[in-house]
C-alpha positions in Angstrom: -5.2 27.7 -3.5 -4.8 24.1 -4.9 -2.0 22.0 -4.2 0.4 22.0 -7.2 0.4 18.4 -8.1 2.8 18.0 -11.3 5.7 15.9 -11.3 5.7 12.3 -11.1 5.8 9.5 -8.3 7.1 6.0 -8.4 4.5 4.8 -10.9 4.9 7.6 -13.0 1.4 9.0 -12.9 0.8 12.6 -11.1 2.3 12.7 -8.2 -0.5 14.2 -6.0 -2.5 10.7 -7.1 0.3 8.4 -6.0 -0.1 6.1 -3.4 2.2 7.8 -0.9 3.8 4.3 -0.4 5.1 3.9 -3.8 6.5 7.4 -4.2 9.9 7.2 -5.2 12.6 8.5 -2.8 13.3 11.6 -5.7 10.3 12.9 -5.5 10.5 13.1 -1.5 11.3 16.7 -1.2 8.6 17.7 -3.4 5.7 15.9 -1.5 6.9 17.0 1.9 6.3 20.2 0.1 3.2 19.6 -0.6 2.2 18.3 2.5 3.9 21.2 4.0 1.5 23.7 1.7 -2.0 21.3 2.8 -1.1 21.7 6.5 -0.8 25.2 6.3 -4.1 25.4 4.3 -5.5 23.6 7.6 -4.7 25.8 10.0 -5.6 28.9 8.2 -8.8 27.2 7.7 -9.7 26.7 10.9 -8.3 30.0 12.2 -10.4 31.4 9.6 -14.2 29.6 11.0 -13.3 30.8 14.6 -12.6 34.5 14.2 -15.8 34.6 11.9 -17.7 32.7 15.0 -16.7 35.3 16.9 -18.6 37.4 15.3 -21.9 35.9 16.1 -23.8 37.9 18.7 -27.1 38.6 19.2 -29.6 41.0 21.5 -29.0 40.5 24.8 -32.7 42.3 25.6 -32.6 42.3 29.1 -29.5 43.8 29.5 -30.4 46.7 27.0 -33.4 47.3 28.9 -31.8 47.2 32.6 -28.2 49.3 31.4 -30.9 52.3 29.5 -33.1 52.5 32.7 -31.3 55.9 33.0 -32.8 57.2 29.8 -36.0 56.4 31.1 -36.5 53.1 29.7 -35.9 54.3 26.3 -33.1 51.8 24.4 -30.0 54.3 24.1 -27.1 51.8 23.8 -28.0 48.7 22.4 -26.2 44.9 24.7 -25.1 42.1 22.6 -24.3 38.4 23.9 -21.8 36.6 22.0 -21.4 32.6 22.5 -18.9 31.5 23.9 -16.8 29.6 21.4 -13.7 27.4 22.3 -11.0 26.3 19.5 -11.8 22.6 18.8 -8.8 20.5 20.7 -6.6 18.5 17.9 -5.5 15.1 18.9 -3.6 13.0 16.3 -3.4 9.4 16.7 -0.8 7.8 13.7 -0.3 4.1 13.2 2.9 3.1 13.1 3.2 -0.7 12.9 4.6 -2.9 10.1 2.2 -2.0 7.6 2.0 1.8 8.0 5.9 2.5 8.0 5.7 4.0 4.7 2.7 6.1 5.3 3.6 6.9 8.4 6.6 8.9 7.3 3.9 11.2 5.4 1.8 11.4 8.4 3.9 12.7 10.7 5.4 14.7 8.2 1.4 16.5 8.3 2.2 16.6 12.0 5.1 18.3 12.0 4.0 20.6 9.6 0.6 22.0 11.6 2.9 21.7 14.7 5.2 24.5 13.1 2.3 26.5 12.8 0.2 25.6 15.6 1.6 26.6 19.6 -0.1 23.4 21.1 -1.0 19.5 19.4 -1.2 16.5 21.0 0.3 13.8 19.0 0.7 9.8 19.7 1.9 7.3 17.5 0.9 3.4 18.1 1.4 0.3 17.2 -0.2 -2.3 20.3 0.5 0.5 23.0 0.1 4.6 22.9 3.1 6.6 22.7 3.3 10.4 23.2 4.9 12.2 20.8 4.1 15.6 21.3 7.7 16.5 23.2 9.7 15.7 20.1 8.2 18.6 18.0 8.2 21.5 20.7 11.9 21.0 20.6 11.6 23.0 17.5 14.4 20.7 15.3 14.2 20.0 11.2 11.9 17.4 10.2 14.7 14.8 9.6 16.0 15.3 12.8 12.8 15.1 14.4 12.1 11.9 12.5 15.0 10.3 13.5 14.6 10.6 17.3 11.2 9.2 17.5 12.0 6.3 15.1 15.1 5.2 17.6 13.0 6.2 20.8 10.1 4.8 19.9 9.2 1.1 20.6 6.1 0.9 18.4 7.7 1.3 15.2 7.0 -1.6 12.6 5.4 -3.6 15.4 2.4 -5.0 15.2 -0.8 -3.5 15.6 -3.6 -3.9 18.3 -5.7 -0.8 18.1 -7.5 -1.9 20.9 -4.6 -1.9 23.6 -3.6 1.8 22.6 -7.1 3.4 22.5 -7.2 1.5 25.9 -3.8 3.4 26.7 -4.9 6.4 25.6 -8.1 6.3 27.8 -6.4 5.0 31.2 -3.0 6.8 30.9 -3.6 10.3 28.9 -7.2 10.7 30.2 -6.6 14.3 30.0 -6.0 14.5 26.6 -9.7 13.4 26.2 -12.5 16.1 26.5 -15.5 16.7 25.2 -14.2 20.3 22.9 -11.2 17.6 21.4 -11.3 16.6 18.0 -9.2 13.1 17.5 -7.2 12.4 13.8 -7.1 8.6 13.8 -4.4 8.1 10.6 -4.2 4.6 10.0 -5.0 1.1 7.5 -7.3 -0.3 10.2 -5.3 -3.7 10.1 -5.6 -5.0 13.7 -6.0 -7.8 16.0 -9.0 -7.9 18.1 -11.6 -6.5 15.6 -14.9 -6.6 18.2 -12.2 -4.8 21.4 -10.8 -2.1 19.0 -14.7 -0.9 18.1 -15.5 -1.2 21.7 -12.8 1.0 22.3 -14.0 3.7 19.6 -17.4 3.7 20.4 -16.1 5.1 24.4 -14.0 7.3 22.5 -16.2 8.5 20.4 -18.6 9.4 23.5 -16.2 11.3 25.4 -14.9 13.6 22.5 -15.8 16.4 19.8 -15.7 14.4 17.3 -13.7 11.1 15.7 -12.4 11.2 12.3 -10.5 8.7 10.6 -8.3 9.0 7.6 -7.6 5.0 6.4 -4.7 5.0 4.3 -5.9 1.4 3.0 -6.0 1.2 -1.0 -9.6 1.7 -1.8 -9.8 -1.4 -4.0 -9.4 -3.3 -0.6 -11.6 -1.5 1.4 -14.9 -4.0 0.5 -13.3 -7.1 1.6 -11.5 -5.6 5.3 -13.6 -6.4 8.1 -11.7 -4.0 10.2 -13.1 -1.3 7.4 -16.6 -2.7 8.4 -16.2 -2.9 11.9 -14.9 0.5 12.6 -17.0 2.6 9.7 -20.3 1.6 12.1 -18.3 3.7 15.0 -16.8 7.0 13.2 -16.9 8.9 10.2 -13.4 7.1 7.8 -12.1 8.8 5.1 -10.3 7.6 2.4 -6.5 9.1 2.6 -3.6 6.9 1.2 -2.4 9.6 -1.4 -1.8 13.5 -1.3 -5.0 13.7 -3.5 -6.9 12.8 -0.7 -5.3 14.5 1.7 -6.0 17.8 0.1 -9.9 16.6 -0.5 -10.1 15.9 3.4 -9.0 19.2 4.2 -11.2 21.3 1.9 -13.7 19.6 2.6 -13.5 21.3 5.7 -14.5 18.4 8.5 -12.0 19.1 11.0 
């Protein structure tokens, strides 16, 4: 079901359309809500494509013939071989430097939400180095409190950004994290030092994994003049994602 998106954020407009920077502290609760609502929608979406994939099989022929040799050759009881099928691997990268504060409250927010619902995520945050994350939400606290303890833990928050450094990270020190069934969730505005490094550094990602998707929470009337936009669109598939609009679009539009 859609996303109830009355009410109004700090501009005044619908709040679903706001830029999730500029909502006003009152309206808080109601888009933690909402986010809470879209991650459920996520899981159950996924959940949903595996049990149907499940359900795939076809005629395994040579087993029918060799099981019904007893019946004189005559199929009896039909074999089936089903694919294998693993559960795509989620792992959430969230960029948490100067310019993503705001949005990054929103984003882990999402995190926390799927991670209520979902035994197992691995979750980073970075700013110029990789940071694991993933401890703070199996202790199973409130949100607030979660939030809390990996703002004053963390030594990434409202720094500034080198996207190349953590990917780097990420690949020397969390290698297993990285496999080739893992889908990574890049959430950030792309702003970063070392523009030609950082797409180095996606495109050996982007080998190694499932897939790399990446929500950019950059205003989209700023999009056409980033080079960083430029840069990494030519390594992964970006996606648009700096209101709860888009949010919800991403996730039925079913990519992950």
């Amino acid at each position: 079901d859609q996303v109830d998106g009355a009410g109004s954020g700090g501009g005044g407009g619908s709040l679903i359309e706001e830029d999730m920077q500029n909502i006003a502290d009152k309206d808080l609760p109601k888009a933690q809500f909402m986010i809470k609502r879209m991650a459920q929608q996520l899981v159950n979406s996924i959940s949903r494509r595996y049990r149907l994939s499940k359900k795939h099989s076809k005629l395994d022929l040579r087993r029918t013939i060799r099981d019904n040799l007893r019946y004189g050759g005559t199929p009896f009881s039909l074999k089936y071989k089903s694919r294998r099928i693993q559960k795509p691997r989620l792992l959430l990268l969230c960029d948490v430097s100067g310019s993503m504060s705001r949005y990054a409250s929103f984003v882990l927010q999402f995190i926390y939400s799927i991670n209520s619902v979902v035994s197992h995520i691995e979750s980073f945050v970075f700013a110029d180095k990789i940071e694991p994350i993933t401890p703070f939400f199996e202790r199973k606290q409130d949100f607030d409190s979660t939030m809390l303890d990996i703002v004053n833990k963390s030594s990434q928050w409202g720094g500034g950004t080198s996207i190349a450094a953590a990917l780097a990270g990420l690949r020397k020190n969390h290698a297993q994290v990285i496999t080739g069934n893992t889908i990574v969730l890049i959430v950030s505005d792309t702003k970063t030092t070392n523009i030609d490094k950082a797409a180095h550094e996606l495109r050996i990602l982007k080998r190694r994994v499932k897939n790399v998707i990446w929500l950019n929470t950059l205003p989209e009337s700023e999009n056409d003049n980033s080079l960083t936009v430029k840069a990494f669109r030519k390594e992964v598939k970006m996606y648009p994602c700096n209101t709860l609009a888009d949010l919800e679009s991403i996730i039925r539009s079913k990519i992950l």
